[in-house]
C-alpha positions as CSV (number, residue, x, y, z in Angstrom):
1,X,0.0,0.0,0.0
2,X,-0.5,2.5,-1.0
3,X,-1.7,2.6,-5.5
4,X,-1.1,6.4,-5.6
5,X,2.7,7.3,-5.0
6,X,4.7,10.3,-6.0
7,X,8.2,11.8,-6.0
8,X,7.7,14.0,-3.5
9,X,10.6,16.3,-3.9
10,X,8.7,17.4,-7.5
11,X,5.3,18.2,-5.4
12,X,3.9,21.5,-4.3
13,X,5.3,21.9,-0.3
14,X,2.6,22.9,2.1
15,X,4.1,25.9,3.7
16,X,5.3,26.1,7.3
17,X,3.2,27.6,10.2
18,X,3.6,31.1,11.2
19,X,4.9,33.0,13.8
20,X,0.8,33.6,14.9
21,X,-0.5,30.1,14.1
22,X,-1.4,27.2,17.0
23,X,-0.5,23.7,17.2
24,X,-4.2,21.8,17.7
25,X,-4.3,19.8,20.4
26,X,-5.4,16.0,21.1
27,X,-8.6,15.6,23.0
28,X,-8.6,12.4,22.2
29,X,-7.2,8.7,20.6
30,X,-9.6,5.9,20.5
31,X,-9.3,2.6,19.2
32,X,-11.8,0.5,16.6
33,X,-13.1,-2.5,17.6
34,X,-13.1,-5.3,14.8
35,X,-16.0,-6.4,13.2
36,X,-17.7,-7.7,9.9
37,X,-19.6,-5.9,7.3
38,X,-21.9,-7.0,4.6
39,X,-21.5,-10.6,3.9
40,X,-18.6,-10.6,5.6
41,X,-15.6,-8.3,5.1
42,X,-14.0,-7.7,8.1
43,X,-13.4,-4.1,9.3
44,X,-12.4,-1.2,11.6
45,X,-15.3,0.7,13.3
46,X,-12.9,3.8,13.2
47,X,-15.7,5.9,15.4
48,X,-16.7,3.4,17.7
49,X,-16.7,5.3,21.4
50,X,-15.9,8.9,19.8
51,X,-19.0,11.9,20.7
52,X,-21.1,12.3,17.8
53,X,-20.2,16.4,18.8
54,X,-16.6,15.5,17.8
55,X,-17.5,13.5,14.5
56,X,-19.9,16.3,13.6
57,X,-20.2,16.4,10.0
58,X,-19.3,12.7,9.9
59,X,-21.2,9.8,10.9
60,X,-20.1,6.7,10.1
61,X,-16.4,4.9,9.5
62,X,-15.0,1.5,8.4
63,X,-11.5,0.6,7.2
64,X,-12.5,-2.1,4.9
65,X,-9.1,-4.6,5.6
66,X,-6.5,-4.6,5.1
67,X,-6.3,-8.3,4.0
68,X,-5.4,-10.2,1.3
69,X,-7.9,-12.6,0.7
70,X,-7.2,-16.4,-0.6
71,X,-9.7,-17.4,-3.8
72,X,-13.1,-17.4,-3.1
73,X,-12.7,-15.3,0.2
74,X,-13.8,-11.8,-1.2
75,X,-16.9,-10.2,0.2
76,X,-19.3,-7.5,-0.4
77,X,-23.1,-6.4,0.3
78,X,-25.9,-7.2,-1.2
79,X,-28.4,-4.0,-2.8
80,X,-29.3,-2.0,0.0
81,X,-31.3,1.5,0.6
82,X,-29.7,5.0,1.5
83,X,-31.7,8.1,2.8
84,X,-30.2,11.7,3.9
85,X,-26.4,11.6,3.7
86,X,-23.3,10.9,1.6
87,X,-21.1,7.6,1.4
88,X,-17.5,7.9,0.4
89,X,-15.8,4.4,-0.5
90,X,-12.1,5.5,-0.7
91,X,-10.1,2.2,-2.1
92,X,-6.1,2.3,-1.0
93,X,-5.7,-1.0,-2.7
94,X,-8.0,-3.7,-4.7
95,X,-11.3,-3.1,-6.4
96,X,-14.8,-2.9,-5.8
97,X,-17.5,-3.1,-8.2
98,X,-20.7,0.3,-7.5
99,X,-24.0,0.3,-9.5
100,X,-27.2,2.0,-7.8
101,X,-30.7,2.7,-8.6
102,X,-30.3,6.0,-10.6
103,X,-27.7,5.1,-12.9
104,X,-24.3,5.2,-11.1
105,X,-21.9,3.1,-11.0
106,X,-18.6,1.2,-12.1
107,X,-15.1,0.0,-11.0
108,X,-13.9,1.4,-7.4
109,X,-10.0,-0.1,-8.1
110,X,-6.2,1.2,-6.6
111,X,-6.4,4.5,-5.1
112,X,-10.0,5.7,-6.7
113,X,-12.8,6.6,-5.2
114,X,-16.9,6.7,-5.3
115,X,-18.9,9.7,-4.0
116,X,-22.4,8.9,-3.7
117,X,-25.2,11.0,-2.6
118,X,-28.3,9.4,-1.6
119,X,-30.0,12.2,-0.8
120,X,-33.7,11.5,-0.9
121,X,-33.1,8.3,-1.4
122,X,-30.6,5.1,-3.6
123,X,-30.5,1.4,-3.8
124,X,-26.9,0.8,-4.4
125,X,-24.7,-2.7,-4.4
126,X,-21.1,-2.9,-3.8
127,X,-19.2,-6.2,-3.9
128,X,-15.9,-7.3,-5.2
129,X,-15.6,-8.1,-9.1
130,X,-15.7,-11.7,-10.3
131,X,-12.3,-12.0,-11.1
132,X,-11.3,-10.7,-7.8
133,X,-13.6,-13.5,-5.9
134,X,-12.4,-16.5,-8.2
135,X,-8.5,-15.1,-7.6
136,X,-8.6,-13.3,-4.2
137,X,-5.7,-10.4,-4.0
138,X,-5.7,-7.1,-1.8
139,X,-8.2,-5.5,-0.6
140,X,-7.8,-2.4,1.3
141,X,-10.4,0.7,1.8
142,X,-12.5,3.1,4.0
143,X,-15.9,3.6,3.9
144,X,-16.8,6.9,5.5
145,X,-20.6,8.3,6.0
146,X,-20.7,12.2,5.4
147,X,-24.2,13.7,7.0
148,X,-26.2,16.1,5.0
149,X,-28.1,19.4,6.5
150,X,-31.8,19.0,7.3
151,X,-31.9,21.6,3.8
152,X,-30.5,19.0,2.2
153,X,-31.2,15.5,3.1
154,X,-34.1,15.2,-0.1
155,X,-31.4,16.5,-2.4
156,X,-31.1,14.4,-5.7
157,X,-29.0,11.3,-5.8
158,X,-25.6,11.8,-8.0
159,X,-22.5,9.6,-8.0
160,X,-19.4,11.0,-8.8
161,X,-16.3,9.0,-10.0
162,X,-13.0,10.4,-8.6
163,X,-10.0,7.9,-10.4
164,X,-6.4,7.7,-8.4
165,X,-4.8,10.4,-11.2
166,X,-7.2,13.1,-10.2
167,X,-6.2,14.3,-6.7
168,X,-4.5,16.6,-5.6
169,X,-0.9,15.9,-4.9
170,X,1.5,17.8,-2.0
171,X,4.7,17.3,-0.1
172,X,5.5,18.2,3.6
173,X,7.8,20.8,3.8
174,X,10.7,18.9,4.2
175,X,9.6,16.1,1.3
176,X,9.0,13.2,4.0
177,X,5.6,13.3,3.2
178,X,2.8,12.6,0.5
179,X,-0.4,13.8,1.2
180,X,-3.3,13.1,-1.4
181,X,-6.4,15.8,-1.7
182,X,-9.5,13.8,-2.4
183,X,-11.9,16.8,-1.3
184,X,-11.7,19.9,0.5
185,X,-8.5,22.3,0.3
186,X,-5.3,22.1,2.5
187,X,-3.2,25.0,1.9
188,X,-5.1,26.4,-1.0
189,X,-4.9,23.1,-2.9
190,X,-8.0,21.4,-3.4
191,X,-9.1,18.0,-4.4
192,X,-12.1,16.7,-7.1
193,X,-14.2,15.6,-4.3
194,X,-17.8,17.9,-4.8
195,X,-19.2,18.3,-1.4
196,X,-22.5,19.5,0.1
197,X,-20.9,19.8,3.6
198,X,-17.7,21.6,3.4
199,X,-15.0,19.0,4.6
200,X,-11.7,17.9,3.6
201,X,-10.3,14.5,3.4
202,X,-6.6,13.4,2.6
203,X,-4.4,10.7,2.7
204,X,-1.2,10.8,4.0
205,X,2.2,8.8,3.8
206,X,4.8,9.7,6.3
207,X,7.9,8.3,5.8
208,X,9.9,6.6,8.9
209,X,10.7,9.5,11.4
210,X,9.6,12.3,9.0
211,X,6.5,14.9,10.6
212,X,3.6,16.3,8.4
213,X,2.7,19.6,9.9
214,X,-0.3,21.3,8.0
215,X,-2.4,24.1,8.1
216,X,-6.6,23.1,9.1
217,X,-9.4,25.3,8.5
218,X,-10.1,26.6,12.2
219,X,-14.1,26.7,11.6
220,X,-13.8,22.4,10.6
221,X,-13.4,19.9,12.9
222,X,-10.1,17.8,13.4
223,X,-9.7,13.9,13.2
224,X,-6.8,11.7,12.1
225,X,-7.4,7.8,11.7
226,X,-3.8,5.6,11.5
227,X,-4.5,3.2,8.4
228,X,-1.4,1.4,9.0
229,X,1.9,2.2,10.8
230,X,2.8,3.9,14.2
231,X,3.5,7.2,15.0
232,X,2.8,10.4,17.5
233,X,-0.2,13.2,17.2
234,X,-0.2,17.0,18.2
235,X,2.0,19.1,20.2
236,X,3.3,16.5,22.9
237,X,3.2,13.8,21.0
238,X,0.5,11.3,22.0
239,X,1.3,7.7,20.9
240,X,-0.9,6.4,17.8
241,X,-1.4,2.8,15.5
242,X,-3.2,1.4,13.5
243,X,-6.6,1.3,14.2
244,X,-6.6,4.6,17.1
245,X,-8.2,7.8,16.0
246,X,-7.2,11.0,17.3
247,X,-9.7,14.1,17.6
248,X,-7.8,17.4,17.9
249,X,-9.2,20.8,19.7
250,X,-9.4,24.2,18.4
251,X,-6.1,25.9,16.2
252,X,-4.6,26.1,13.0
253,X,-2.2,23.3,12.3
254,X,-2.6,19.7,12.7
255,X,1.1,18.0,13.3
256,X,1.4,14.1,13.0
257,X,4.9,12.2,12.9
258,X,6.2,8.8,11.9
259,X,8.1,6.7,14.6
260,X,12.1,5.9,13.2
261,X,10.9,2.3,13.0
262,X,7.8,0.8,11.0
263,X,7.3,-2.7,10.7
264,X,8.8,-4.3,7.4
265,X,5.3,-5.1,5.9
266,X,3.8,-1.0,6.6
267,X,6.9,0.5,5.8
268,X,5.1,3.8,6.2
269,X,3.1,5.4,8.4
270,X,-0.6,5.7,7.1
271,X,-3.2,8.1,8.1
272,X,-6.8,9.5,6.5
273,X,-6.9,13.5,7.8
274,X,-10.5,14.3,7.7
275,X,-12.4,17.1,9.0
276,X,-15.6,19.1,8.3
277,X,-17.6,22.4,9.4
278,X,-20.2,21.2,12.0
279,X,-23.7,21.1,10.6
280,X,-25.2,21.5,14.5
281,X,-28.6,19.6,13.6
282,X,-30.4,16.5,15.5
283,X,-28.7,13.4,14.1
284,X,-31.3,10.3,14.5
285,X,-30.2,6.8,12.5
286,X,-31.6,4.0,12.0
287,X,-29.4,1.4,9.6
288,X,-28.6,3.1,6.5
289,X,-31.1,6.1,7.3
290,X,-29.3,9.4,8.9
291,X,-32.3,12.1,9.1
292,X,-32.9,14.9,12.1
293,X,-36.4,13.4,13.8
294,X,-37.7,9.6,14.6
295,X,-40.3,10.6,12.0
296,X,-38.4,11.1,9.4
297,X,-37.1,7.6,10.0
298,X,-40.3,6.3,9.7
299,X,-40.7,7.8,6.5
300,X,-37.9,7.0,5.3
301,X,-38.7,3.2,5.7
302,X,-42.2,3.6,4.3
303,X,-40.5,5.2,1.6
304,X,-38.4,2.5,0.9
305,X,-40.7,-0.5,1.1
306,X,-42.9,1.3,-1.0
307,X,-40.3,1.6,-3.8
308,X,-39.9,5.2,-4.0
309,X,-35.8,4.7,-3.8
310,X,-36.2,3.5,-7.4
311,X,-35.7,0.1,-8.8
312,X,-32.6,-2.3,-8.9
313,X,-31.7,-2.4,-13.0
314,X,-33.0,-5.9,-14.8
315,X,-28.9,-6.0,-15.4
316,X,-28.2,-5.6,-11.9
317,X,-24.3,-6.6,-10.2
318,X,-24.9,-9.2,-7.5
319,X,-22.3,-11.0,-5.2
320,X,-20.6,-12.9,-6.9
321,X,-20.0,-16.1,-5.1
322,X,-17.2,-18.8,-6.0
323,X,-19.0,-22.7,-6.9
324,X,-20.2,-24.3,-4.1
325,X,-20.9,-21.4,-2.3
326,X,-24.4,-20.3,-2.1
């Protein structure tokens, strides 16, 4: 890991703080409990025991792996509904195979990424290609759960397609680290990502003993998940891994470092930087429904047993399941 790598000494440098700018602080470092997903791809629950107040405009977060899976061991979900928010299925390495109910859809593979809105409401699928189940290989992702404002939570659904090529590309200041834009702006450099929220999500590699020190939107939130490696967070240098996510406090720079030694196989140290502006609004969810009030819940499941998330296409993806599996 990871599919997009650069030379970082021909990147853009994010620019060191100022004499007037503060370090943010850690609040917090949680770790994810393990657990399964969908038919049974194991994951991460990045935000398990974290405030909703500090997720605040996220909602949801599983690293998808990492594991390289034997043949016949790849796993996906079956079609399922959406109402009132966004899901962002970022793959770091291996594919995944998107279609959904209003025309979206195709091959999620090595450093892409699918934006979807559901929005008033989507029947979506994702699952690993054919070829991937029959082989096995890699697989390696986050799926993260954007919320939407109560003025848009009926918004239409749209899918956007963001491949590996089209981030945004930066080096640390010092060239010992590679941090990929997917949406949102860090030091006037934005990524493809179309947002209703404001956020900003990136991808960082830190090389071994190296220290990423970048400026953060003081009006967004703060968090920093570890994907893979070790390492230390803000000012005095709490301990993270793999697994932990750090929530900052109020400032202007978020500082992670790499420890001098990584394991051999995570060579690197790995992290996701996301953070968002707070939409401040009752958050009530039920499964795959994020809306402000119980009622709307209940709406939203008549809505969906009454079809009005469209229909799943006659040429509709399925899991795909090795022979003798059924």
């Amino acid at each position: 890991m990871p599919a997009i790598t650069a030379d970082t000494l021909t990147l853009p440098r994010i620019g060191t703080a100022g004499p007037s700018d503060t370090e943010r602080p850690v609040r917090s470092v949680t770790t994810g409990p393990r657990g399964y997903e969908g038919e049974g791809f194991p994951v991460v629950r990045a935000f398990a025991g974290v405030h909703p107040r500090d997720l605040d405009p996220f909602v949801h977060m599983d690293q998808m792996g990492e594991i390289e899976y034997q043949p016949g061991e790849p796993r996906g979900t079956d079609w399922h509904p959406h109402r009132g928010f966004e899901t962002v299925t970022y793959m770091i390495d291996g594919r995944f195979a998107h279609q959904d109910s209003h025309g979206g859809g195709g091959l999620i593979t090595d450093g892409a990424t699918q934006w979807m809105t559901a929005g008033s409401g989507i029947l979506h699928i994702e699952t690993p290609p054919a070829e991937l189940v029959d082989s096995g290989g890699l697989f390696h992702g986050i799926q993260l759960w954007v919320n939407l404002p109560r003025s848009d939570k009926f918004a239409d659904p749209r899918y956007q397609a963001i491949e590996g090529d089209q981030v945004a590309l930066l080096s640390s200041d010092d060239g010992g680290a590679l941090v990929r834009i997917i949406a949102g702006q860090i030091d006037g450099h934005g990524g493809p990502g179309a947002t209703y929220t404001p956020i900003t999500m990136a991808h960082a590699t830190i090389q071994p003993g190296a220290r990423l020190s970048l400026p953060w939107n003081r009006d967004f939130n703060a968090l920093v998940y570890v994907l893979s490696g070790r390492g230390a967070v803000g000012p005095v240098a709490h301990p993270i891994e793999q697994g932990q996510l750090a929530v900052f406090g109020p400032g202007d720079r978020i500082t992670v470092a790499a420890d001098g030694s990584q394991d051999s196989n995570r060579p690197a140290l790995e992290v996701l930087l996301l953070g968002g502006k707070p939409i401040r609004e009752p958050v009530v969810q039920y499964g795959p429904f994020v809306m402000n009030s119980k009622s709307e819940l209940i709406q939203a499941v008549e809505d969906f047993e009454a079809g009005k998330f469209g229909a799943i296409p006659p040429d509709a993806l399925r899991p795909h399941r090795p022979a003798g599996r059924g």
